[in-house]
C-alpha positions as a printed NumPy array, in Angstrom:
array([[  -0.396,   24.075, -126.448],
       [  -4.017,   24.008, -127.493],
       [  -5.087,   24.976, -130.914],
       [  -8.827,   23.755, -131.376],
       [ -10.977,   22.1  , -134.293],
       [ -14.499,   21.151, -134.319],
       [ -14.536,   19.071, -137.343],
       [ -12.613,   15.384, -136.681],
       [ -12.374,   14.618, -140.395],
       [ -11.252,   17.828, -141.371],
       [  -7.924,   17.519, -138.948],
       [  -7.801,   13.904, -140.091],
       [  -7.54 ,   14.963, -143.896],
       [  -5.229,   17.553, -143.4  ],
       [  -3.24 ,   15.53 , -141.362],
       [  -2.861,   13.298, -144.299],
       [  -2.215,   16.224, -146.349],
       [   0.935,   17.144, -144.334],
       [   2.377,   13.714, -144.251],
       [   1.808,   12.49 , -147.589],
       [   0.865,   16.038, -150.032],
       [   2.078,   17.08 , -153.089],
       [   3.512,   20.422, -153.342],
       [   0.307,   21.371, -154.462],
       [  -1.467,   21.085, -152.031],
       [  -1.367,   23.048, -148.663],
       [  -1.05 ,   21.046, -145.646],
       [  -2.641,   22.509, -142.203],
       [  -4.664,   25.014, -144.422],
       [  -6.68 ,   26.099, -141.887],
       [  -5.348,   28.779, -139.239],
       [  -4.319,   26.265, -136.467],
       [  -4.36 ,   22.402, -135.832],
       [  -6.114,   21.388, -132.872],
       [  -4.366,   19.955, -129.486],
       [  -8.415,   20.252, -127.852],
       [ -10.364,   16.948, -128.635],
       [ -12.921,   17.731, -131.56 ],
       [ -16.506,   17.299, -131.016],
       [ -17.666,   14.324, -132.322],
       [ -19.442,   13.219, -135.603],
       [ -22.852,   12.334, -135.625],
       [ -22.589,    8.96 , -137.39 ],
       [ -22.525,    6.75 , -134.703],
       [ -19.825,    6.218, -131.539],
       [ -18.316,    3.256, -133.418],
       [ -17.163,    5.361, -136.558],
       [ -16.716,    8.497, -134.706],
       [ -14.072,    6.898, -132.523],
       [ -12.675,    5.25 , -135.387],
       [ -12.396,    8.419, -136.816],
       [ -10.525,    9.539, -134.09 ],
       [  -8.341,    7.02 , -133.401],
       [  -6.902,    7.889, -137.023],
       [  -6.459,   11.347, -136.338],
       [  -4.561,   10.706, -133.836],
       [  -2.513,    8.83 , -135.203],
       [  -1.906,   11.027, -138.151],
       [  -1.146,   13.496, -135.721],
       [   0.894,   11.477, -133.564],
       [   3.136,   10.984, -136.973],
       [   3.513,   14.28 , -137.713],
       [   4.382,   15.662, -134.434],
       [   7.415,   13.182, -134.38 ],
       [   8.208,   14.331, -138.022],
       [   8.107,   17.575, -137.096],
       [  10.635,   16.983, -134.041],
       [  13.401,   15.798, -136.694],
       [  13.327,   18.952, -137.812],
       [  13.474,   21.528, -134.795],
       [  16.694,   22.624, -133.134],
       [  16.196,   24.538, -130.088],
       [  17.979,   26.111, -127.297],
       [  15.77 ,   26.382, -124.21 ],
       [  14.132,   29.862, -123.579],
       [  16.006,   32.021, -121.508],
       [  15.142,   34.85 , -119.038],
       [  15.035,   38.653, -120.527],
       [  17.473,   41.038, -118.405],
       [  15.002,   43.613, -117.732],
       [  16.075,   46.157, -115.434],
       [  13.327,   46.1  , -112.549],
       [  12.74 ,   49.637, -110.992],
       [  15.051,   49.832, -108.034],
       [  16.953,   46.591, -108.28 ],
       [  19.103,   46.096, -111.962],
       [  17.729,   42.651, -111.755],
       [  15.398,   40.157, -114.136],
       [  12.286,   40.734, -112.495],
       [  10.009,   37.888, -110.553],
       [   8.695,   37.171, -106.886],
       [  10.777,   38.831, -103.995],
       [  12.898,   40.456, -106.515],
       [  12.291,   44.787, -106.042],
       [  13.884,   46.163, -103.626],
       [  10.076,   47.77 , -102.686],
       [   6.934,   46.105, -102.109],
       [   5.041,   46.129, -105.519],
       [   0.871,   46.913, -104.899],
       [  -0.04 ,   45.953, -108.097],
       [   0.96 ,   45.745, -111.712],
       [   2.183,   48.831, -112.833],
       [   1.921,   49.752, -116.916],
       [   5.361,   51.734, -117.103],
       [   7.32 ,   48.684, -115.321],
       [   5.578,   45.86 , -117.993],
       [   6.734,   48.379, -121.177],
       [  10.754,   47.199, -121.175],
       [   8.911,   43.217, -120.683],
       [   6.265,   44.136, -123.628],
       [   8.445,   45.344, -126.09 ],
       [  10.296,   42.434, -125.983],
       [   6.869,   39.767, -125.773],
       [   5.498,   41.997, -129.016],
       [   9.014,   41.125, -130.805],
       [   9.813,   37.264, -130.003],
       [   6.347,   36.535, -129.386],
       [   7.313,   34.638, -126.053],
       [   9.262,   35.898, -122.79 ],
       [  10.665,   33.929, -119.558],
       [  10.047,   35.601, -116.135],
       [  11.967,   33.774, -113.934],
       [  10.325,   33.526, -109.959],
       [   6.921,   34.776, -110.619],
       [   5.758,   32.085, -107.809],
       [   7.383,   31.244, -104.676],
       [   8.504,   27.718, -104.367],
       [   5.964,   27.248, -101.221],
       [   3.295,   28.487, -103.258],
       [   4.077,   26.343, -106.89 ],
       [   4.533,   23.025, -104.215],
       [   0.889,   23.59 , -102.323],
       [  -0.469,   24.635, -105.884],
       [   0.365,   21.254, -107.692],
       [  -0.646,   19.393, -104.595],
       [  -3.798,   21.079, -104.682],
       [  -4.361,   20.629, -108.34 ],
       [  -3.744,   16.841, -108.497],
       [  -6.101,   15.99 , -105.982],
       [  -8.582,   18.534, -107.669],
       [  -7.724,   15.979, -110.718],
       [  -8.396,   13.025, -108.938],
       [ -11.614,   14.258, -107.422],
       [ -13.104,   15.416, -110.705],
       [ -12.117,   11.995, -112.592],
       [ -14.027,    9.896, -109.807],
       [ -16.616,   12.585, -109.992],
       [ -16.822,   12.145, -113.786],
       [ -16.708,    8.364, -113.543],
       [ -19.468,    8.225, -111.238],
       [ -21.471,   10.287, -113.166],
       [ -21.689,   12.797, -111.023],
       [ -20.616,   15.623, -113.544],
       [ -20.279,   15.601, -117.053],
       [ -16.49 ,   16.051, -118.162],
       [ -16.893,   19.135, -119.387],
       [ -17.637,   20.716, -116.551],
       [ -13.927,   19.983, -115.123],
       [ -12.069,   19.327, -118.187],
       [ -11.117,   21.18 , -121.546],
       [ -11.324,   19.268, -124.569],
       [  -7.794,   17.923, -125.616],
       [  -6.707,   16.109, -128.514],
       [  -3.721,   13.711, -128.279],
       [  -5.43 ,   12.978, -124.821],
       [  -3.458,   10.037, -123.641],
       [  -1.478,   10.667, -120.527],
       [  -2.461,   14.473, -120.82 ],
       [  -5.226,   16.582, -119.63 ],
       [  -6.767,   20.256, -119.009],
       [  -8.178,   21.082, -116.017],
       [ -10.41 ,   24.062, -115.455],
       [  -9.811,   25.817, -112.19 ],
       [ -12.414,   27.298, -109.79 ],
       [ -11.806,   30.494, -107.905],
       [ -12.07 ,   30.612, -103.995],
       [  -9.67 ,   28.356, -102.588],
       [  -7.179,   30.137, -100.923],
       [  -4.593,   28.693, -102.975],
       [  -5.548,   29.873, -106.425],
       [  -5.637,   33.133, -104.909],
       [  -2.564,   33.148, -103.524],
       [  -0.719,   32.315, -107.24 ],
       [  -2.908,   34.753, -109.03 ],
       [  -1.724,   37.204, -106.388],
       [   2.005,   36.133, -106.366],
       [   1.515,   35.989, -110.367],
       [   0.091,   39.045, -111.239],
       [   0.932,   41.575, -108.287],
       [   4.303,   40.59 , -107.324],
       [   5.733,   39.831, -110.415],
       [   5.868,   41.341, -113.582],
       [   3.176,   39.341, -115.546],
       [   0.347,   41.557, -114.382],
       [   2.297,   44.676, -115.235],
       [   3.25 ,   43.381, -118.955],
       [  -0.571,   42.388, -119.975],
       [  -1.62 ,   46.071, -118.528],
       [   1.555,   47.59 , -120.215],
       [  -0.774,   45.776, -123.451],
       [  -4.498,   45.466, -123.083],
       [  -5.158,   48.063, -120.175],
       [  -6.881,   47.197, -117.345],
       [ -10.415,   46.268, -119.653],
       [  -8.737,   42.688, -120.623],
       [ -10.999,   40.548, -119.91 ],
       [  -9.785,   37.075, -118.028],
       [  -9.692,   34.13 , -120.992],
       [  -8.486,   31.428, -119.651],
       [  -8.091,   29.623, -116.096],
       [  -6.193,   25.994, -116.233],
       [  -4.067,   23.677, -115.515],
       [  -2.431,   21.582, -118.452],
       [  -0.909,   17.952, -116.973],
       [   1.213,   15.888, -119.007],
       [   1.732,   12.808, -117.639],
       [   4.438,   10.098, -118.58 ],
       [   4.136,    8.499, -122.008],
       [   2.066,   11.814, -123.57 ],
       [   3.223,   12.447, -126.996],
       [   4.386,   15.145, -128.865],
       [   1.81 ,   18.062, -130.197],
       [   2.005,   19.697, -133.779],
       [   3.599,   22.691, -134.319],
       [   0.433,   25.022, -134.723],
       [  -0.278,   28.706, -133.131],
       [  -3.888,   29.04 , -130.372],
       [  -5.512,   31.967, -132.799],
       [  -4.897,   32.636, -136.104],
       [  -3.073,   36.115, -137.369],
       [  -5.753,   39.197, -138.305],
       [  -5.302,   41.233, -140.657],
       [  -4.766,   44.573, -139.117],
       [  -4.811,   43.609, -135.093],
       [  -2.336,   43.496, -132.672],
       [  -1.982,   40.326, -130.465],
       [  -5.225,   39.251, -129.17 ],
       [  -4.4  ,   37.385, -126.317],
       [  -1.202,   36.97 , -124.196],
       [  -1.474,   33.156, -121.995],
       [   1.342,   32.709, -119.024],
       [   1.973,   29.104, -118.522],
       [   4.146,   28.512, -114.851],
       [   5.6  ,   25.868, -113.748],
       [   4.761,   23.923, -110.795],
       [   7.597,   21.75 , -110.684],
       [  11.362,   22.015, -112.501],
       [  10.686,   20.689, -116.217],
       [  13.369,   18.998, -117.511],
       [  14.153,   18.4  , -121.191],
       [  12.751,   15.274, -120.887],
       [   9.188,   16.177, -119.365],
       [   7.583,   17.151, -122.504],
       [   8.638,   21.308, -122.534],
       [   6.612,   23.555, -124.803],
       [   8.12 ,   24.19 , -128.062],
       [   8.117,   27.772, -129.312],
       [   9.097,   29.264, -132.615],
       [   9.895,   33.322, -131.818],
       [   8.751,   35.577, -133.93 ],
       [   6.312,   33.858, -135.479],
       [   3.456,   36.164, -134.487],
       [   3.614,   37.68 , -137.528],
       [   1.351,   37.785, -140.996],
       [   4.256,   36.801, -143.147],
       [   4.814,   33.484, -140.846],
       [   1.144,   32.711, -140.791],
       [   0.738,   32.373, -144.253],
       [   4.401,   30.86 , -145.281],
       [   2.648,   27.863, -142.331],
       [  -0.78 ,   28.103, -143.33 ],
       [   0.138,   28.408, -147.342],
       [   3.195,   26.345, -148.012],
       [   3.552,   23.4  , -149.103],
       [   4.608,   20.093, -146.809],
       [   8.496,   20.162, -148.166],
       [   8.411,   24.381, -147.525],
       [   6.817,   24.186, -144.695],
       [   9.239,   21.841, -143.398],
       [  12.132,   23.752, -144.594],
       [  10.408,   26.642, -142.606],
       [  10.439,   24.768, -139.242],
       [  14.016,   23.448, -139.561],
       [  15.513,   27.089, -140.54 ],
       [  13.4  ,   28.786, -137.842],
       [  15.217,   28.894, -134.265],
       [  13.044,   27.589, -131.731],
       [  13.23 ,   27.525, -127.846],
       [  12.113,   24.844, -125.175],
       [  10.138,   26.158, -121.793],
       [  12.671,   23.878, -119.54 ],
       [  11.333,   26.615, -116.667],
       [  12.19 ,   26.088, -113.103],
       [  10.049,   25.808, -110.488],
       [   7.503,   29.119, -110.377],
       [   9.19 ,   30.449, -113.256],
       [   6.642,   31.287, -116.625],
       [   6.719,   31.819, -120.079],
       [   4.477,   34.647, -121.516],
       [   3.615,   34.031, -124.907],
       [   1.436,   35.877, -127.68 ],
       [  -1.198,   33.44 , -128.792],
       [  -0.123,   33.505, -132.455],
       [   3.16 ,   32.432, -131.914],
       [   3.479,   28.752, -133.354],
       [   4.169,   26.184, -130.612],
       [   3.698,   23.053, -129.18 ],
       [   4.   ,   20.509, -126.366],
       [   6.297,   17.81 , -126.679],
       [   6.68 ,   13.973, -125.46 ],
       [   6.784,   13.792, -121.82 ],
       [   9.284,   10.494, -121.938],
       [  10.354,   11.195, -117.876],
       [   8.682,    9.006, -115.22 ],
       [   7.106,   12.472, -113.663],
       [   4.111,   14.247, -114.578],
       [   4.564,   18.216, -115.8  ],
       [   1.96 ,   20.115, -114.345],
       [   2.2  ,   23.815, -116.025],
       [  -1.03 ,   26.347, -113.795],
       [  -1.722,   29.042, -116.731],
       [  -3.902,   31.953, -117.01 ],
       [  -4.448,   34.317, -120.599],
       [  -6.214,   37.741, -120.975],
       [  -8.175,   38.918, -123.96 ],
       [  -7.571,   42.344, -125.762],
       [ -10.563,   44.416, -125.055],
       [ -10.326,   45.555, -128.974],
       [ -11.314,   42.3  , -129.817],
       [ -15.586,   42.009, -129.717],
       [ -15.966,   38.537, -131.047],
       [ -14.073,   35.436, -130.63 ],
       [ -10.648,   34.448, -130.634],
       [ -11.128,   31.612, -132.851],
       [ -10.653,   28.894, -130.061],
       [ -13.022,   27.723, -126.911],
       [ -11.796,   28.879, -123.555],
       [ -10.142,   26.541, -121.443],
       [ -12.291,   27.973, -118.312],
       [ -15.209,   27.447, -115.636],
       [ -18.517,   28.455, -117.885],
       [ -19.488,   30.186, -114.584],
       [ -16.046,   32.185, -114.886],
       [ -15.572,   33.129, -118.398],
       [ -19.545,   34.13 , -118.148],
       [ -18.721,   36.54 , -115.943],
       [ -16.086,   38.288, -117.81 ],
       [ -13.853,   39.267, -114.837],
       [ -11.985,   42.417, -116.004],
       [  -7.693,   42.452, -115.191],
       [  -8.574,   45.426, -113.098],
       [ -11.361,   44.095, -111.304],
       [  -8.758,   40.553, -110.778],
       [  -6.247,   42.692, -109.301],
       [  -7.647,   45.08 , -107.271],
       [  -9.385,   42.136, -105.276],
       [  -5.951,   40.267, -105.26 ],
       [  -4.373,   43.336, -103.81 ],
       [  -6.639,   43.277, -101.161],
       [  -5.718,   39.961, -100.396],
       [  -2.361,   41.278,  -99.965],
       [  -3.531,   43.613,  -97.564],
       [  -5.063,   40.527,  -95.269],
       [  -8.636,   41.595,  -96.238],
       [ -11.309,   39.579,  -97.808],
       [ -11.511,   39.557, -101.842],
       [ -15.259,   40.119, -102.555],
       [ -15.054,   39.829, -106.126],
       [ -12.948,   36.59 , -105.664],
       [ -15.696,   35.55 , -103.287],
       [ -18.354,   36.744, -105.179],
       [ -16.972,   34.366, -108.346],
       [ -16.459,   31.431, -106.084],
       [ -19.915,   31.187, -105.367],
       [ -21.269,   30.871, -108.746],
       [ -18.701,   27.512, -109.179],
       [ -19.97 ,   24.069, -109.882]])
């Protein structure tokens, strides 16, 4: 999805590395390869978007090189018994009104998220809810990209940072529109995506990320690369749920993941190898494609390698997603936050988040949510 790099010319070089190194040297040596834009060289605009026209490009060639080589079935819902049903769990789903996330109920979902490194939950929104969403979010797109061109804003202030940006963007989301709300609610109170990230991180997670990736016709295919390195004696260190706001077909451009690849011994065989063994690596590891249905999410460790692929329909693939921090982790994660300033500032706590979205359950009024919404741009 969105491994980031600051430096353009160090992507571009090991970009090279990968597609034309000797088995002596390691290609993608550093701990991720960046789908976020780099910030740019202070050598002039002329040679900085030279620059990064070439990594790109680089990029670009890898990405399809790296698609020769992966097989992959698409991902496939976990049969999780849900308390008081026998079913996969999701929206509507228990046979009593869940509250709230509950940590017992997210264990079965976490054990096997710590194992593959990426989980389907199938109905997590409900199709009236994943419809208004994307409506909602387009026109928020279209409103910040006349905003931007008018100089209104700076693009930063609505969008992530994205490399490979043609056809595809990331688009912070504010809190307070009723909307938003509504998903997080649906997402993390009546389905079991709230429940597995407590079942993990306890209600001190802190909220990481709050987006909306858009792939539009024509985008091409990522690298394969993981959001945050593997360290050395720490459990995952944050868990992202992408869901999708529309059906995503095979060809929309699904996410790529490689399970169980959250591990040290996979790091380093894709951080260490060679370009032929790292290859051989990607072709004998099985791999699964996010072809979710409408409101249905993937759950994924961060370190899990991934990426997005070409989006060759004539649709655009919107996919709303929202990632929690480990509170055992005091610095950073290794990658900027694809979030509000105002939002990740605040560092909203998953028990703060849910208690407020329970209240909207109730029909009362979310202070904390309100509260948030008033310190947006």
């Amino acid at each position: 999805m969105k491994s980031r790099q600051r430096r353009v010319v160090a992507v571009a070089s090991l970009a090279v590395t990968a597609l034309h190194a000797p088995a002596s040297v390691t290609p993608f040596s550093q701990s991720h390869v960046t789908t976020r834009r780099p910030s740019r060289l202070h050598v002039g605009t002329d040679v900085s978007s030279l620059l990064y026209q070439e990594q790109e490009k680089l990029l670009v060639q890898r990405g399809e090189l790296e698609e020769s080589l992966v097989n992959a079935i698409s991902l496939e819902a976990s049969k999780v018994k849900v308390r008081g049903t026998g079913k996969a769990g999701g929206f509507g789903k228990s046979s009593s009104p869940r509250v709230g996330p509950d940590k017992a109920e997210g264990k079965p979902y976490a054990k096997i998220l710590r194992k593959e490194g990426v989980i389907r939950i199938d109905n997590v929104l409900s199709e009236s809810t994943a419809d208004a969403l994307r409506e909602y979010l387009y026109n928020l797109r279209y409103m910040s990209e006349s905003d931007v061109k008018e100089g209104k804003i700076q693009p930063i202030q609505r969008f992530a940072d994205v490399l490979l940006k043609h056809n595809r963007c990331d688009l912070t989301v504010p809190l307070g529109d009723q909307i938003v709300s509504t998903a997080l609610y649906e997402s993390m109170c009546k389905s079991p995506v709230g429940s597995i990230i407590l079942s993990e991180f306890g209600k001190s997670a802190t909220l990481h990320e709050l987006s909306c990736l858009m792939s539009d016709s024509g985008s091409q295919r990522q690298v394969i690369h993981p959001d945050t390195p593997f360290i050395e004696g720490k459990n995952a260190v944050l868990y992202t749920c992408f869901v999708a706001l529309q059906d995503v077909t095979l060809d929309m451009g699904p996410t790529t993941w490689l399970p169980r690849t959250n591990t040290k011994d996979a790091h380093e065989i894709f951080r260490d190898q060679s370009g032929a063994e790292k290859d051989d690596f990607i072709s004998k590891t099985p791999a699964v494609l996010g072809t979710l249905s409408k409101g249905s999410a993937a759950v994924f460790d961060s370190r899990t390698l991934h990426c997005g692929t070409a989006n060759r329909s004539d649709k655009s693939r919107a996919l709303f997603y929202f990632s929690f921090k480990s509170p055992k982790l005091a610095g950073s994660t290794g990658n900027p936050a694809s979030i509000r300033r105002e939002l990740g500032d605040a560092r909203v706590t998953l028990g703060d988040l849910t208690s407020d979205l329970v209240e909207l359950g109730k029909g009362n009024e979310c202070e904390l949510i309100g509260r948030l919404a008033g310190l947006m741009q």
